[in-house]
Backbone as CSV, one residue per row, in Angstrom:
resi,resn,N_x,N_y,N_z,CA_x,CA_y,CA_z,C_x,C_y,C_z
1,UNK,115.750,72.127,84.586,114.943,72.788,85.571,115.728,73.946,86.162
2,UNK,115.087,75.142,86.371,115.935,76.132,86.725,115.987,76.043,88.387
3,UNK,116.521,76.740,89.032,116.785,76.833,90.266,116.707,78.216,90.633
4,UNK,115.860,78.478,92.232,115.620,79.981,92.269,118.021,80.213,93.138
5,UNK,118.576,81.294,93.009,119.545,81.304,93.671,119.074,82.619,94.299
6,UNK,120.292,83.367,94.479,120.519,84.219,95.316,119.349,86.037,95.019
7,UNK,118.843,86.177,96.105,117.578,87.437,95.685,116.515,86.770,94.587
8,UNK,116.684,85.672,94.451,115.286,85.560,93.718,116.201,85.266,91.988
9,UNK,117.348,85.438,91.852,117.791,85.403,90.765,118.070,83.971,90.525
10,UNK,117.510,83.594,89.129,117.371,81.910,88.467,119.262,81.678,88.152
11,UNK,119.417,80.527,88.391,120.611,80.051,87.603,120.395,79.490,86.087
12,UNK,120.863,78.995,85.362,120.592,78.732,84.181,120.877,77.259,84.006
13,UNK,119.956,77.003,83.006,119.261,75.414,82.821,120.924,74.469,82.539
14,UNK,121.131,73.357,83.058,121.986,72.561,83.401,121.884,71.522,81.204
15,UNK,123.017,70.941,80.826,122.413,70.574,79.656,122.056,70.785,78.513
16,UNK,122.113,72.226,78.337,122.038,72.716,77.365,122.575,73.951,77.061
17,UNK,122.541,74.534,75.834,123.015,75.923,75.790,121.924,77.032,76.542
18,UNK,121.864,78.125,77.228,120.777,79.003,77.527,120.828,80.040,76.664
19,UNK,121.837,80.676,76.026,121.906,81.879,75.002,121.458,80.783,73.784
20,UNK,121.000,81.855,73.347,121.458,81.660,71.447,122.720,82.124,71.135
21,UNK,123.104,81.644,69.662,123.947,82.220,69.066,124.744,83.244,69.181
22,UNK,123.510,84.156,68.592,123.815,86.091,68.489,123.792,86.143,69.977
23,UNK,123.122,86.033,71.087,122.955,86.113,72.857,125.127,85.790,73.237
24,UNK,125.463,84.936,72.778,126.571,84.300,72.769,127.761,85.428,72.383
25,UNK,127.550,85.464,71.071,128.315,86.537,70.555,127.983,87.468,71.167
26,UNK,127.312,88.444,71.514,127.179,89.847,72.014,127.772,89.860,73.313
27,UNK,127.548,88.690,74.250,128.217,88.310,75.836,129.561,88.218,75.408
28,UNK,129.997,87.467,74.432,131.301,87.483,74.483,131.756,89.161,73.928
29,UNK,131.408,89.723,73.111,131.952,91.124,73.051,131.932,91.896,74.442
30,UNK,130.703,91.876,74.950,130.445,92.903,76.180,131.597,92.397,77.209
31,UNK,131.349,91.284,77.387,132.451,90.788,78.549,133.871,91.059,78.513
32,UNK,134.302,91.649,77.392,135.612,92.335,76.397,135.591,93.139,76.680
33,UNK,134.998,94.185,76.826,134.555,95.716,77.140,134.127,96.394,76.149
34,UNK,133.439,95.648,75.098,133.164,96.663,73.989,131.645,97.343,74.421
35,UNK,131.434,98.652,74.456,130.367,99.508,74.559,128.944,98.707,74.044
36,UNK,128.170,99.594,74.281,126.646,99.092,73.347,126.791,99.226,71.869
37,UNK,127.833,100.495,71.440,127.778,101.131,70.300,128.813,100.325,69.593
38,UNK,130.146,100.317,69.881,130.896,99.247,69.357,130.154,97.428,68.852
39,UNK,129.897,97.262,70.237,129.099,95.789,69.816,128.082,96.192,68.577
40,UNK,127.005,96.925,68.229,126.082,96.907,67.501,127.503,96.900,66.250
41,UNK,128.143,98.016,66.592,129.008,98.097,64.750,129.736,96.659,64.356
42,UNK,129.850,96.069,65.733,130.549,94.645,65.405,129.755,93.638,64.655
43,UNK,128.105,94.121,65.513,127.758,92.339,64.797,126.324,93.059,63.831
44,UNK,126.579,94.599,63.816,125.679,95.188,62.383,124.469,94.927,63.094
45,UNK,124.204,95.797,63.884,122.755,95.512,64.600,122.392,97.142,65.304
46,UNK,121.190,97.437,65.193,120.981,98.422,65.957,121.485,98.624,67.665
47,UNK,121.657,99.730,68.050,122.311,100.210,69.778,120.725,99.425,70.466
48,UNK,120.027,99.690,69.968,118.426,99.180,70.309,118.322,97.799,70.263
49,UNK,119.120,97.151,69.319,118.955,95.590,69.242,120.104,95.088,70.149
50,UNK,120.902,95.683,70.679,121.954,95.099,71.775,121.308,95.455,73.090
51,UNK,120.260,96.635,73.255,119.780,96.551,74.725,119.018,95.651,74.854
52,UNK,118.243,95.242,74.147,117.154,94.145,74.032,117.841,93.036,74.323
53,UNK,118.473,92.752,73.579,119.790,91.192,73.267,120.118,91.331,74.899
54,UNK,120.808,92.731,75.345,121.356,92.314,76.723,120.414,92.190,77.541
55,UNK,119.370,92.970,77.504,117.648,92.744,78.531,117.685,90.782,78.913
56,UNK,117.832,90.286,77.964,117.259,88.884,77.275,118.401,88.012,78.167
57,UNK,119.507,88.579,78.096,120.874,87.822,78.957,120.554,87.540,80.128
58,UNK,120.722,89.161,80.303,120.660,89.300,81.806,119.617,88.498,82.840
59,UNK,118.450,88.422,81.837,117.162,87.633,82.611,117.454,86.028,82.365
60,UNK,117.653,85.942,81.429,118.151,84.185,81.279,119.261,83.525,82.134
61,UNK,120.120,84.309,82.539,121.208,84.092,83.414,121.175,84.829,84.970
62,UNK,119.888,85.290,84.615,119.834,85.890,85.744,120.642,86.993,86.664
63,UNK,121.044,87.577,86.243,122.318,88.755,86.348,121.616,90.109,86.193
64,UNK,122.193,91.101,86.804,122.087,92.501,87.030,123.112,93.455,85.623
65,UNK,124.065,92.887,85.436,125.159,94.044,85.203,126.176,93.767,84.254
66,UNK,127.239,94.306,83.411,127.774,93.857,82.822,129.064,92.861,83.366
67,UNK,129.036,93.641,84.762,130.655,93.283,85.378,130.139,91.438,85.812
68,UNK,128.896,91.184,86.143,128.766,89.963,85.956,128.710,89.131,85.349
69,UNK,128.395,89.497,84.137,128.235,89.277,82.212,129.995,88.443,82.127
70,UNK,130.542,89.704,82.488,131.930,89.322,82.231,132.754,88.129,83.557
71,UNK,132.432,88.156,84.168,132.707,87.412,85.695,132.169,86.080,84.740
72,UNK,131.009,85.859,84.419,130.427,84.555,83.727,131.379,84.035,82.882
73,UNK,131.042,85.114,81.983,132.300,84.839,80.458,133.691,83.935,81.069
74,UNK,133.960,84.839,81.841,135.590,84.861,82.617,135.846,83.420,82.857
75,UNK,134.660,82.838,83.377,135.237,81.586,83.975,134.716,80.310,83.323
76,UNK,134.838,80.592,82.014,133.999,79.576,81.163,133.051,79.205,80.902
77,UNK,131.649,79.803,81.757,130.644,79.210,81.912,129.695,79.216,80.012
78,UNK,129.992,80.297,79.211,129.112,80.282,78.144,129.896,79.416,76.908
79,UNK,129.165,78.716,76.595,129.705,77.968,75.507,130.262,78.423,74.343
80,UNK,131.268,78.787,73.627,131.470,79.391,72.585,131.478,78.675,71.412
């Protein structure tokens, strides 16, 4: 069950994974500092298929930004 947190922004479901896979991999690049353009050459995907991919994060985890992307990453929270 999600939970509303802070501004209206959801936390993410307790129990399970919330990314996919590829969602997984791309967080873990971005949270690295690799660009939009780097990440696409990393995992062979269009600059268009990483804004989408990050659109998809950001709302599932509920987050604004990359520097939070990486704050997440940082402290273990995504399963690798």
């Amino acid at each position: 069950m999600e939970q509303a947190g802070l501004a209206g922004a959801k936390t993410p479901k307790r129990g399970g994974s919330v990314l996919t896979d590829r969602e997984r991999e791309l967080a873990l690049l971005i949270a690295g500092g690799k660009g939009n353009r780097a990440a696409a050459e990393a995992l062979s995907i269009t600059e268009k298929a990483v804004e989408k991919y990050l659109t998809s994060i950001y709302a599932k985890l509920g987050m604004t930004s990359r520097a939070q992307l990486a704050a997440y990453i940082a402290a273990g929270r995504a399963e690798t």
